[in-house]
N, C-alpha and C positions, 0 to 999 in steps of 0.2 A: 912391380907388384907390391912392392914395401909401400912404396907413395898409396897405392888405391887400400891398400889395408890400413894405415894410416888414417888417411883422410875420412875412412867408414866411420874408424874407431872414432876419430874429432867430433863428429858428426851425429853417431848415437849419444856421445858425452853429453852434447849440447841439447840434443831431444834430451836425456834424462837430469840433467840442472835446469832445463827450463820447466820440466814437471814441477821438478821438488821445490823450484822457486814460488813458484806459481802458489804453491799448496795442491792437497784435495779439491777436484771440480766441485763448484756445490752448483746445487740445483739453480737455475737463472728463476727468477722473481717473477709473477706473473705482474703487470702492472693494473693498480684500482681496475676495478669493473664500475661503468657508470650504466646505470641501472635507468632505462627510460620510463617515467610514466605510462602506463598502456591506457587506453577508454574501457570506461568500465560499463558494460548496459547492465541497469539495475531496473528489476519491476518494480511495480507499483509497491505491492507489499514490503519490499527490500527496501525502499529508498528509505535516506532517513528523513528522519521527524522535523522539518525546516516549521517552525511557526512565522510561517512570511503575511497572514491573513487571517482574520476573523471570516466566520463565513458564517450568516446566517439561515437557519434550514426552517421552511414551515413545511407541516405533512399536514395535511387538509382531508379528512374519512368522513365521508356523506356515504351514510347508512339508507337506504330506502328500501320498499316492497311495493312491486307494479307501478302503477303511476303515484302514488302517494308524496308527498312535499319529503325527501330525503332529512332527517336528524345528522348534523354538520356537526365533527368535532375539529377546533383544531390545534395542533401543538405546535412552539415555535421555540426554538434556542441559540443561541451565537457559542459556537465552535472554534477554538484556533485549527484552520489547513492542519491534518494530518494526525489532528486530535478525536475521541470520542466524548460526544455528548450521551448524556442520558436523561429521560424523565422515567417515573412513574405516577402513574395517578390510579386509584386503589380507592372503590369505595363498598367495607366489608368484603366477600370474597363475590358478589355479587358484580359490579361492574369494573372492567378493567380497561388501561389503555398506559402500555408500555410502548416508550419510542428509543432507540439506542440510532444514534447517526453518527458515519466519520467520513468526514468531506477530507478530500485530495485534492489540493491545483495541482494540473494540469500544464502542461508547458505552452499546450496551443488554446489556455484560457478559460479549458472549459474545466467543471469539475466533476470528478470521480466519488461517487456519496455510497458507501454501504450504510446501507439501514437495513434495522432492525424492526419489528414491530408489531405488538400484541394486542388485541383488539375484542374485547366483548361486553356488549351495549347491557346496560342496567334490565334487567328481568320486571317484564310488564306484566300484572295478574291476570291479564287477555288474551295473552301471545302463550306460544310455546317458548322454552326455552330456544334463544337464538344462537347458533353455532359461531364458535370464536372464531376469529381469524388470526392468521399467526404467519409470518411472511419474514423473509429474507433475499434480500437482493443487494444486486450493486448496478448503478445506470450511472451513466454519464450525463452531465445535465449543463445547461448554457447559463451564465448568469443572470437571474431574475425573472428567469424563463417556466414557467408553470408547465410541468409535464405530469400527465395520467401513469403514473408506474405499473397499479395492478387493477384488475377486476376481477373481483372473487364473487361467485356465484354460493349462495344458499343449497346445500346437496337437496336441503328437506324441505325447499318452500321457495316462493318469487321473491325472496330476499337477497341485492346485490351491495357491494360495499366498494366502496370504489376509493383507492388511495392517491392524491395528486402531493405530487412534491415539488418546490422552488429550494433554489440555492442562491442565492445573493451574496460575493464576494464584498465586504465588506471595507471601506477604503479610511 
């Protein structure tokens, strides 16, 4: 019985010198975290600002009433992708014609174009005053490709105004 009391005692001594050797546990270390890239989907709006392209925008407004030869304005600017252009052209407070445009590539080539734009024809001593027009949109458009965006009807008369825009990625 001596021998097994003994041998306990040997036996705890050694659990408790090998504690106090040891020291205090400390906590085990976590090791680095590597942190993976994730894909990020970003809209249109969000993406950022890459100036990879000039783009040139013409907006072409043929003014008419009934069959009448339509009065043709047309405005034209070169834009860096993802930038806005602006004109104004201002004659007294009498005729106006504001264009604001901001062209986007596109990943599959074509481009993303918000335009802006204010529109009212020079006041003729024969006419009634003719109703402005005032437009906002965003269309996708192919490069070099002429598309009809809007047609806006006259509320007060056979007066239609018809807006055509091209976009031309510029190389």
């Amino acid at each position: 019985m001596k021998t097994r009391f003994s041998l306990a005692v040997l036996v705890a001594a050694a659990l408790v010198s090998g504690v106090h050797a040891a020291g205090p546990e400390t906590p085990a270390q976590d090791p680095p975290r590597v942190v993976k890239p994730q894909p990020n989907v970003i809209s249109i709006d969000q993406a950022p600002r890459e100036m990879t392209s000039n783009v040139q925008v013409d907006v072409s407004i043929a003014d008419y009433v009934g069959s009448a030869t339509p009065q043709k304005k047309t405005v034209s600017m070169v834009v860096a992708s993802g930038n806005m252009g602006r004109v104004r052209a201002q004659r007294g407070g009498a005729a106006v014609l504001n264009v604001d445009a901001t062209p986007r590539l596109q990943k599959d080539g074509r481009i993303a174009l918000q335009l802006s734009l204010e529109y009212r024809p020079p006041e003729k001593a024969d006419a009634l005053d003719a109703a402005p027009i005032n437009e906002l949109l965003t269309v996708l458009l192919q490069s070099g490709k002429p598309l009809v965006v809007t047609q806006a009807a006259d509320p007060s008369s056979e007066r239609k105004v018809t807006v055509e825009v091209t976009a031309t990625i510029l190389k």
